[in-house]
N, C-alpha and C positions, 0 to 999 in steps of 0.2 A: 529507219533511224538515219542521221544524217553525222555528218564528221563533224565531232564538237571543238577538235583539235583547230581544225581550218576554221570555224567560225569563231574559235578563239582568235585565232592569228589579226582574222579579217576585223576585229573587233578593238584589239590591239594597234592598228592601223588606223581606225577610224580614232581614237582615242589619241594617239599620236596628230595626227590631223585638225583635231578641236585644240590639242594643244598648241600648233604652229600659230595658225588662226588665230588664236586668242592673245598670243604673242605680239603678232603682227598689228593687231586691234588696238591694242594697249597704247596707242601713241595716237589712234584716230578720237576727236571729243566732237563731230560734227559730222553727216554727210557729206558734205559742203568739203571734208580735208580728203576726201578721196578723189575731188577731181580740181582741186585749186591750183596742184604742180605736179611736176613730173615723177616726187617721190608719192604722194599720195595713190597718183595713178599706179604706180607700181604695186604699191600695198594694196589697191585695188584689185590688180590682176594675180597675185601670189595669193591673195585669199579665196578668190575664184576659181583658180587651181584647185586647193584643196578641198572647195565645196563640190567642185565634180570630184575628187578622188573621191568624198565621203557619199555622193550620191552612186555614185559606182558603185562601192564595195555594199553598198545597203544593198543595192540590185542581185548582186553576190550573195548576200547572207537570205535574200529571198527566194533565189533559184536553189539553193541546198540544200534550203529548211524548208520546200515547197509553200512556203508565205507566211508560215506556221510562228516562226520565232518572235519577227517583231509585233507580233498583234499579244503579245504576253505583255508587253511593255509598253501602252496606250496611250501615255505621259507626254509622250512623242508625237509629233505629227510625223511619222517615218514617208508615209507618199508624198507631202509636200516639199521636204527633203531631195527624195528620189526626180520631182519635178524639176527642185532648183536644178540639179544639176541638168537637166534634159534643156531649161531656159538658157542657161550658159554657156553648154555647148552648141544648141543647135541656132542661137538669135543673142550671142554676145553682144554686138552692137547693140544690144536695146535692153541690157543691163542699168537696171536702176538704183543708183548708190545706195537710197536711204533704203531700201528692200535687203540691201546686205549687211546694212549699218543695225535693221533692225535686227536681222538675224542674228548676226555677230553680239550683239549687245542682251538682246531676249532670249533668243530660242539657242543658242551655243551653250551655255554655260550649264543650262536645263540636259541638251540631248548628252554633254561631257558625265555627266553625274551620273545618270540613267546608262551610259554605256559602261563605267562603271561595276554600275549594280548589276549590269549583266554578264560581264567580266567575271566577276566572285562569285554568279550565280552559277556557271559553267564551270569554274572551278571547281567548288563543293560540289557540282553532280560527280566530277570525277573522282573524287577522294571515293 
């Protein structure tokens, strides 16, 4: 069995993180505003950021739960997640706006919902 406390924490964290993100998104309507000026770039990079924390801590929630946890929750594409953050860190330069733009706009608001659900679902085992 694995520590459901810490993959709360870690879950909490990521949920935190979808929420920065989506923050920060909220003022982008274009690819194209992530690399037009130097505030876009910035919003660029702050969201980047947090797609490696959130692929981190997936990597986290995998090494705990032996790989077991995220595959309950399919909804998700959890490896391509864990990839982003491997593109970002290891070949930044060659960061593709509209690849984040997608992200940010498709697949964030899906994984926030779903981490959620897993959230209360960890809960209720404890009660």
């Amino acid at each position: 069995m694995y520590d459901k406390e810490l993959v709360l924490d870690i879950l909490r964290q990521i949920e935190n993180s979808i929420n920065i993100i989506l923050k920060r998104f909220s003022v982008i309507n274009d690819p194209n505003d992530f690399v037009e000026d130097e505030e876009g770039l910035e919003k660029l990079d702050s969201i980047c950021m947090q797609l490696i924390a959130i692929g981190e801590a997936l990597k986290q929630i995998d090494k705990i739960t032996e790989g077991k946890f995220l595959l309950k929750y399919p909804q998700v594409e959890w490896d391509k997640a864990k990839k982003m953050r491997d593109v970002i860190a290891h070949h930044y330069f060659d960061i593709d706006e509209e690849v984040v733009f997608i992200v940010c706009q498709k697949h964030l608001p899906l994984m926030l919902e779903v981490v959620r659900g897993m959230i209360k679902d960890l809960e209720i085992e404890d009660k």
